[in-house]
C-alpha positions in Angstrom: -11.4 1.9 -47.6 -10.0 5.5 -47.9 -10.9 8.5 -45.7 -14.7 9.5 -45.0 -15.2 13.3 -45.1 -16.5 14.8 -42.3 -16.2 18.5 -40.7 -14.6 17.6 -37.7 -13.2 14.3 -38.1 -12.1 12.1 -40.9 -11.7 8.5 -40.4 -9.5 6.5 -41.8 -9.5 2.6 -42.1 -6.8 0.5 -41.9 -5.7 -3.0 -41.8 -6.6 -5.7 -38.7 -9.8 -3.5 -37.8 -7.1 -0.2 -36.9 -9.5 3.1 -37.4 -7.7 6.8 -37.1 -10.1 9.7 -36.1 -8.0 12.5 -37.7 -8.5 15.7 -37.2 -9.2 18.1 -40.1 -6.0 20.1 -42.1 -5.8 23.2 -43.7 -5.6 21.7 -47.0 -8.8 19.5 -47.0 -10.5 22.9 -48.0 -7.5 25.0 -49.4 -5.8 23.9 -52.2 -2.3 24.5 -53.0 -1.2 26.0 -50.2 2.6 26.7 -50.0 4.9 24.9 -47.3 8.2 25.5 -45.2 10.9 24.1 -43.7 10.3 23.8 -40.1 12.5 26.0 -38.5 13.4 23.6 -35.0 15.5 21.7 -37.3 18.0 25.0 -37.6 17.4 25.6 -33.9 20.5 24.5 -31.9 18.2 23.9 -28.8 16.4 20.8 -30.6 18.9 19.9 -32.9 20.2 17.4 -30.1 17.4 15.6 -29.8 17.3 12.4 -32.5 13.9 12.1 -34.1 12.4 14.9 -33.1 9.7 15.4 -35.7 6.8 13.4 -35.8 6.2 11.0 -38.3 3.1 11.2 -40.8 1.6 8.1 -39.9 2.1 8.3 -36.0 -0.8 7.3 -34.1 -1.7 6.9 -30.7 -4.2 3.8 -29.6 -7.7 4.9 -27.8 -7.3 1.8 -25.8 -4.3 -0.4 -25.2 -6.1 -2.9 -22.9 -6.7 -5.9 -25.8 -7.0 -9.6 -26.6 -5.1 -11.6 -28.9 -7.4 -11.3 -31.6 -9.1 -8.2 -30.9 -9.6 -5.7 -33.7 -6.5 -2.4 -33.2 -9.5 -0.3 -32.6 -9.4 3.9 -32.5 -6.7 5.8 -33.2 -5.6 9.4 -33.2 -3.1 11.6 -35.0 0.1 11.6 -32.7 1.4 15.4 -31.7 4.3 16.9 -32.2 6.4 19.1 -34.8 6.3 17.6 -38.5 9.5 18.7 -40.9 7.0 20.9 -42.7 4.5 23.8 -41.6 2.4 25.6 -43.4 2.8 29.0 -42.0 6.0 31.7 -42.9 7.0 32.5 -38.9 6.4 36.1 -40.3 2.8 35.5 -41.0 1.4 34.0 -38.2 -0.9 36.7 -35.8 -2.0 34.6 -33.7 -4.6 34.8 -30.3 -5.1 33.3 -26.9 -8.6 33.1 -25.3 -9.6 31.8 -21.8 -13.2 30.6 -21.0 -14.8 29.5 -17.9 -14.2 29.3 -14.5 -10.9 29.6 -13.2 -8.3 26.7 -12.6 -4.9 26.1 -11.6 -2.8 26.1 -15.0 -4.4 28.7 -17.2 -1.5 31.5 -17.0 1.2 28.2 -17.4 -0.9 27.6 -20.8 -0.8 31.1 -21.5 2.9 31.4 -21.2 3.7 28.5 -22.6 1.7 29.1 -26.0 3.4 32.5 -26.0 7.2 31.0 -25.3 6.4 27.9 -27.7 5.5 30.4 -30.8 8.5 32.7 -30.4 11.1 30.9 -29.3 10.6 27.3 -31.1 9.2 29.0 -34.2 10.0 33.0 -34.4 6.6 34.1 -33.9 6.4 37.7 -32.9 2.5 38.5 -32.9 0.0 37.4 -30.3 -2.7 38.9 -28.7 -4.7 38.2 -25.8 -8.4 38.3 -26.0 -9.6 39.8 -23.1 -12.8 38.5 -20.8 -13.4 35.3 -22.8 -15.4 34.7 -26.2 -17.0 38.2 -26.0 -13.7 39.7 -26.2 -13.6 38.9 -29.6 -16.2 41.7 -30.6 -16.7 44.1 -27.2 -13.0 43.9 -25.3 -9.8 45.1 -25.7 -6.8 43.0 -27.1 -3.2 42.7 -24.8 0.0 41.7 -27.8 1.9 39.2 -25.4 5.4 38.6 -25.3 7.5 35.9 -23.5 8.9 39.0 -21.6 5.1 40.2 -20.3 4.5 36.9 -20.0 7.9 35.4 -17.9 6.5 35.0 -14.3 3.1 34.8 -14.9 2.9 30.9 -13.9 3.5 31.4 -10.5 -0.1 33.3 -10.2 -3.0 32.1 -10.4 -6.1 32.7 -12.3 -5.7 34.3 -16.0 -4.2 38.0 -17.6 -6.4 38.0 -19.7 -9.5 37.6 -18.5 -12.4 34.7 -18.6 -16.0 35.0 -18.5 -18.9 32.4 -19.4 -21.1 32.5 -22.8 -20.4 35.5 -24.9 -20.4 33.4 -28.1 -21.0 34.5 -31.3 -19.4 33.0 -33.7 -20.2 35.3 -36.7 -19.2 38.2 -34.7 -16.0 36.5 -33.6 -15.2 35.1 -36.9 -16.0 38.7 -38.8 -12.9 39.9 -35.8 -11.0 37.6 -36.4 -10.6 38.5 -40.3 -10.7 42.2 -39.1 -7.6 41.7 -37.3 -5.8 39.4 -39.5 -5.4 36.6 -37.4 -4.5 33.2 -38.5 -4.3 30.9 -35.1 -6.8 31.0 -32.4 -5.9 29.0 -29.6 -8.8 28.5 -27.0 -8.4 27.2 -23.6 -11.7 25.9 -21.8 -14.0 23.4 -21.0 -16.6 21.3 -23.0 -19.0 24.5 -23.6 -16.0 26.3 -24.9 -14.8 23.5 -27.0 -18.0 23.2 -28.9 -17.9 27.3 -29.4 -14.3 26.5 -30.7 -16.1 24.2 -32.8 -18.6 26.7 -34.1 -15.8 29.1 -34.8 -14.1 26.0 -37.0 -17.2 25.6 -38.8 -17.6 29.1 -39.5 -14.0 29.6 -40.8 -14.2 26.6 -42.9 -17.3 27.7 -44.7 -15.6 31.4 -45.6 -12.3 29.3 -46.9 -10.0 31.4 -44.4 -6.3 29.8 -43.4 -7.5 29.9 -40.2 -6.2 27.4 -37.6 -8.5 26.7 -34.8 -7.1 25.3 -31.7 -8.4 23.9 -28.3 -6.8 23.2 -25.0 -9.3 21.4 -22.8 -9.5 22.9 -19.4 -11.9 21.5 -16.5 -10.8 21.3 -12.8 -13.0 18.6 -12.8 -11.8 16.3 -15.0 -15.1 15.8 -16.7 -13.6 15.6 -20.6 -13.9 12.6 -22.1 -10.7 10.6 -24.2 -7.9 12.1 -22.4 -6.2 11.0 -19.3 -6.8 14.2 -17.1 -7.3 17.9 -17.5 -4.8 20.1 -16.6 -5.2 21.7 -12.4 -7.0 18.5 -11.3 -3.1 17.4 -10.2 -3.3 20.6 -8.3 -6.8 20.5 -7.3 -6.6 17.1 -5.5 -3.1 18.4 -3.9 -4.9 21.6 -2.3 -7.8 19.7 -1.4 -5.8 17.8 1.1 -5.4 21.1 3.1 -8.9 21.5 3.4 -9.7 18.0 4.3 -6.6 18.1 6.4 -8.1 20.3 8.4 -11.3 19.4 8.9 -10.0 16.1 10.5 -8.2 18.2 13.2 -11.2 20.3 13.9 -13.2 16.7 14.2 -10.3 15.2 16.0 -9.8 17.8 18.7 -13.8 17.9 19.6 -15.5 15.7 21.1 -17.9 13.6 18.2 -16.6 16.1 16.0 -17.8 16.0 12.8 -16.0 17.8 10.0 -17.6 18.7 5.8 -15.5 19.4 3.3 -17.0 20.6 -0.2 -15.1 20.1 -3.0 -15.5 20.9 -6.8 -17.8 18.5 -8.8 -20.8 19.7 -10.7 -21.5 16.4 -12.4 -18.2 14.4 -12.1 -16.7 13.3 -8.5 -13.1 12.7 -9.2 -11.6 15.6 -6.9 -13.9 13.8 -3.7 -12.8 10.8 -4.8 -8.8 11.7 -5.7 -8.6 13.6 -2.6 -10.7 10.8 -0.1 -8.2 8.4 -1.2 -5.1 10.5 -0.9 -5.9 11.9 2.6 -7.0 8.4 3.9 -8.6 10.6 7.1 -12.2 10.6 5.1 -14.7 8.3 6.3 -17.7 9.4 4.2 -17.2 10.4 0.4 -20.3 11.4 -1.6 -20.1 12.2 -5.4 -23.1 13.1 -8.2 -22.4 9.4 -9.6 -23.2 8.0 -6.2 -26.8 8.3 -5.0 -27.5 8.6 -1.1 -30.1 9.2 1.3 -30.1 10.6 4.5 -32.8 9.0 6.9 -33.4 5.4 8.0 -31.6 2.1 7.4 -28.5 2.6 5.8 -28.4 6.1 5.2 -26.2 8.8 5.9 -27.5 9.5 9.7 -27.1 6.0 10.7 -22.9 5.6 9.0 -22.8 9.1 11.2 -23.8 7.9 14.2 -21.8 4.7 14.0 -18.4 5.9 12.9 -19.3 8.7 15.8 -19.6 5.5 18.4 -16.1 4.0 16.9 -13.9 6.4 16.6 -15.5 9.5 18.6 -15.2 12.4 15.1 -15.6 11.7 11.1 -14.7 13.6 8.1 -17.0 14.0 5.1 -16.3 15.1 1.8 -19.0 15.6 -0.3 -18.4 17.1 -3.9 -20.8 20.0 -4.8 -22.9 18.3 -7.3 -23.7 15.2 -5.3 -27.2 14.9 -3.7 -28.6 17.8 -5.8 -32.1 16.1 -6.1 -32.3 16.1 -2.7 -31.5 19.9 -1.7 -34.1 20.5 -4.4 -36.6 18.8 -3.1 -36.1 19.8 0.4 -36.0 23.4 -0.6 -38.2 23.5 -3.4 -35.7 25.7 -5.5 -36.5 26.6 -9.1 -33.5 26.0 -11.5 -31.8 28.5 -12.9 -28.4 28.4 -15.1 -25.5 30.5 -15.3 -24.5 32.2 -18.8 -22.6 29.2 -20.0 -26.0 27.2 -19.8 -24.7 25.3 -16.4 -27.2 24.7 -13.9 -26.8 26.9 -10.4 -25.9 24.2 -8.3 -27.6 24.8 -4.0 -24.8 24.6 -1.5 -24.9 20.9 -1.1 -22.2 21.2 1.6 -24.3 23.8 3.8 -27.7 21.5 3.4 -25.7 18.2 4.7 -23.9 19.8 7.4 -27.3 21.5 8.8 -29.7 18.3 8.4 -27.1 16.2 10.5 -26.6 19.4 12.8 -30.7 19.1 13.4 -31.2 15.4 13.5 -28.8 15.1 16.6 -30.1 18.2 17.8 -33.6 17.4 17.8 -33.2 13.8 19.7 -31.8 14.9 23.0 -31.2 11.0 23.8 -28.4 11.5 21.0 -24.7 12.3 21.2 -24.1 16.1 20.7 -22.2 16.7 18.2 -19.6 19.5 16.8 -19.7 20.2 13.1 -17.5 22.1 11.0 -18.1 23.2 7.8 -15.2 23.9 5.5 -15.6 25.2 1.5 -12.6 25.9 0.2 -13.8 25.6 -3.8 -12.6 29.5 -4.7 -9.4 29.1 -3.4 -8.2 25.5 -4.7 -9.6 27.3 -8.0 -7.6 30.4 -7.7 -3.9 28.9 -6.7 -1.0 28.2 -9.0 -0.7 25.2 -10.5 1.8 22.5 -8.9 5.0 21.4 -10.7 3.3 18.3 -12.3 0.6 20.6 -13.8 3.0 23.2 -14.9 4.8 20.5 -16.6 1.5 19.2 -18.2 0.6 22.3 -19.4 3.8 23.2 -20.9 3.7 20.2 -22.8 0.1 20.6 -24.0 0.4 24.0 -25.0 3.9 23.6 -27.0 2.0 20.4 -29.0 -1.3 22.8 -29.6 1.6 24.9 -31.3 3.3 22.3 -33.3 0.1 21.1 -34.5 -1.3 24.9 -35.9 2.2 25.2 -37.2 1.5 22.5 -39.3 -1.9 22.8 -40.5 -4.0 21.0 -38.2 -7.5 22.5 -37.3 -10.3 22.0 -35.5 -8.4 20.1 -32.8 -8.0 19.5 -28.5 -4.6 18.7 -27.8 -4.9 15.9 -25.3 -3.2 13.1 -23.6 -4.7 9.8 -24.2 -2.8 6.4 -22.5 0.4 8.9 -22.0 0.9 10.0 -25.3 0.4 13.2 -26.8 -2.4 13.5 -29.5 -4.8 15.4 -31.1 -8.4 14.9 -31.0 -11.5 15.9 -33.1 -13.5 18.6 -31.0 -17.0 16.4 -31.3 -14.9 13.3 -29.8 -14.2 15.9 -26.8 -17.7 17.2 -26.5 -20.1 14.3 -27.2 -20.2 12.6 -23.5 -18.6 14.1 -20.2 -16.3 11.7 -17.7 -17.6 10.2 -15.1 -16.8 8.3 -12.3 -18.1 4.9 -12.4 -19.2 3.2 -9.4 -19.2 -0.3 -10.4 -15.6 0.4 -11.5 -12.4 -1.0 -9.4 -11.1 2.7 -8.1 -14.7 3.5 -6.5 -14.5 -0.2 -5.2 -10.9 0.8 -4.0 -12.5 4.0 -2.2 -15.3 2.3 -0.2 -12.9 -0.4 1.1 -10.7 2.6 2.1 -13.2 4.6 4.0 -15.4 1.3 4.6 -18.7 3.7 3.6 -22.1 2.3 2.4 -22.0 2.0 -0.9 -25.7 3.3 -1.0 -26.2 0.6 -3.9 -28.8 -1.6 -3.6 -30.1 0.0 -0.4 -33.1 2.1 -1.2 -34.2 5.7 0.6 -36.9 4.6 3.1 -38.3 8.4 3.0 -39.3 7.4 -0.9 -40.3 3.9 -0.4 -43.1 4.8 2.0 -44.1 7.4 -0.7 -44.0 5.3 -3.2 -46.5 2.5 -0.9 -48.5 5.3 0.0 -48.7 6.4 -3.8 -49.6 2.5 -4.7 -52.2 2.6 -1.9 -53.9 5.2 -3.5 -53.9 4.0 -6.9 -55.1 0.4 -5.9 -58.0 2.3 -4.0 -58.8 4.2 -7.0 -59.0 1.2 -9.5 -61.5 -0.4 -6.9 
């Protein structure tokens, strides 16, 4: 069976069940368009390294975990430089736009896409959009160079600007033919990865040579398909500072007890990353992972007890984690930010104050000292570590060769350690969670010997769920 058409993915079937999920090309809606010698192969720098391009067929396996007769399941298109492109290095304008929040990494991907278009391919013209999607149509533009752009890894946050929503994509596509350019390169998160995808759409259906590329950036490394987002590496790293130092603010009180919050609006993998670095957590609570407070089993009772053993604890809770709980205690109404997100309460604040007043209030009790640390801003707001800057290099660089040669409507990814690129629907569809019947959740509760919380059940809700069953059986008599 040949190739199925589809806007942002083609698939391709292959022999002993092996499925590619290509992304789309250039050519799949312009014909005849001219090619070019890729100029790396005259570039001394690369001319040392043997098979350097990429060939056509490379793919990379979605899963490698298989059984002797299991089908070769999904693929995706390898990345890397191919021996032909399909833009003249003279022709290429091409534009860099961050979205989101801030993480560890954005200026190195900045830098890097810069450096990777002038000096691997001659590229000479690229602007940065300024304060995210809007800047398309209401900011000014910055035209970066590798020299404006030398030593801007070692800050953090981004030159040129982010900002959530802001997307039109009409308004940014009608600027992005105003300005004649031909590559877009977008760096952020899910949200701006389906706006990327919109632009795609929108270029597609005017015909324009128009390469649309993503880079998918999320601290909390919440994107599906690939191995990790760029900054988590740093993000988990910084986090042991915090959590460092909450254990020697427990340690040096007497039942001290020390929070942490850490980033993790719907996906715990900075808790859980850090909890099992630091080994000096005792309690580790994460959106995936439900919990209660009161009664048998809950979170006062582990409190207590690990006070009794070891006389101060540390909990790290990540910011999305027991949101049902702050809302109902509260009784907040929900309200988003512009990217559509919901405004999350200070989960860290509410924990630390409930266990502050259920010691307080029974004077029988230990008294405790609590100490609330948030360091979320600034693990946001750092450079990224060498690992990251490494990751992000390489990310941005394949992003390059893969608009250099045609390839649109794309997130360059890693997926099982090999660079690939991915359809922007695949990236999108579902976010990443932890999951708490998996081995590296079981690996964290044996390391901080927590309740698991599964299987128990909130005693505060069981008696309103009698009370509610009391009522009803009294009303059907």
């Amino acid at each position: 069976m040949g190739p199925q058409s589809n806007s942002q993915m083609k698939i391709v079937h292959g022999m002993g069940g092996f499925v590619l999920e290509d992304v789309p090309h250039l050519s799949d809606y312009i014909p005849n368009l001219p090619t070019f010698n890729n100029p790396l192969q005259f570039n001394p720098a690369y001319a040392v390294a043997k098979q350097y391009f990429v060939n056509f067929d490379d793919s990379v396996a979605e899963k490698i975990i298989a059984r002797p007769n299991s089908p070769r399941g999904t693929h995706f298109r390898r990345a890397g430089p191919r021996q032909k492109v399909y833009f003249s290095s003279d022709d290429v304008h091409a534009c860099i736009v961050t979205c989101g929040g801030l993480c560890p990494g954005l200026n190195t991907v900045i830098r890097e896409i810069v450096c990777g278009l002038h000096h691997m391919y001659g590229v000479t013209k690229v602007l940065g959009i300024e304060g995210g999607y809007r800047g398309f149509y209401a900011r000014n533009t910055n035209h970066l160079t590798p020299r404006s752009v030398n030593d801007i890894h070692k800050r953090g946050g981004t030159i040129i600007g982010t900002s959530r929503g802001g997307h039109d994509a009409i308004k940014i596509v009608d600027s992005i033919q105003d300005r004649g350019i031909n590559q877009v390169y977008v760096i952020g998160g899910d949200g701006t990865q389906k706006g990327a995808a919109l632009i795609f759409e929108e270029v597609r259906r005017r015909g324009l040579k128009v390469v649309v590329a993503g880079i998918p950036k999320t601290i909390d490394n919440d994107i599906p398909v690939i191995d990790r987002s760029f900054g988590f590496d740093t993000a988990v790293e910084e986090a042991q500072r915090a959590i460092n130092a909450a254990h020697v603010e427990a340690k040096s009180a007497e039942n001290g007890v020390g929070v942490v919050k850490l980033m993790g609006r719907y996906s715990g993998f900075i808790a859980m990353y850090a909890t099992l670095a630091s080994r000096d957590v005792d309690c580790c609570l994460i959106p995936e992972s439900p919990f209660y407070l009161e009664g048998k089993g809950g979170m006062f009772e582990f409190v207590e007890k690990r006070l009794i053993e070891n006389g101060h604890m540390v909990i790290v809770i990540a910011e999305g984690a027991g949101q049902e709980l702050v809302s109902e205690s509260l009784q907040s109404v929900e309200q988003k930010d512009a990217s559509g997100n919901k405004l999350l309460q200070d989960v860290g604040l509410w924990i630390s104050h409930n266990i502050k007043e259920h010691f307080a209030k029974d004077k029988k009790k230990m008294n405790i000292t609590l100490k609330y640390i948030d360091p979320t801003y600034m693990i946001r707001a750092i450079p990224s570590n060498a690992a990251d800057n490494v990751y992000c290099t390489l990310l941005a660089q394949n992003a390059v060769h893969g608009a250099m040669s045609g390839y649109t409507g794309f997130t360059s990814g890693v997926v099982n350690g090999s660079h690939t690129y991915i359809p922007f629907n695949r990236i999108t569809e579902i976010q990443n969670k932890v999951i708490i019947t998996d081995r590296m959740w079981a690996r964290l509760l044996s390391s901080t010997n927590q309740p698991s919380f599964v299987g128990n059940t909130d005693p505060k809700k069981e008696d309103d769920n009698n009370n509610k069953s009391g009522k009803d059986s009294k009303s059907s008599t």
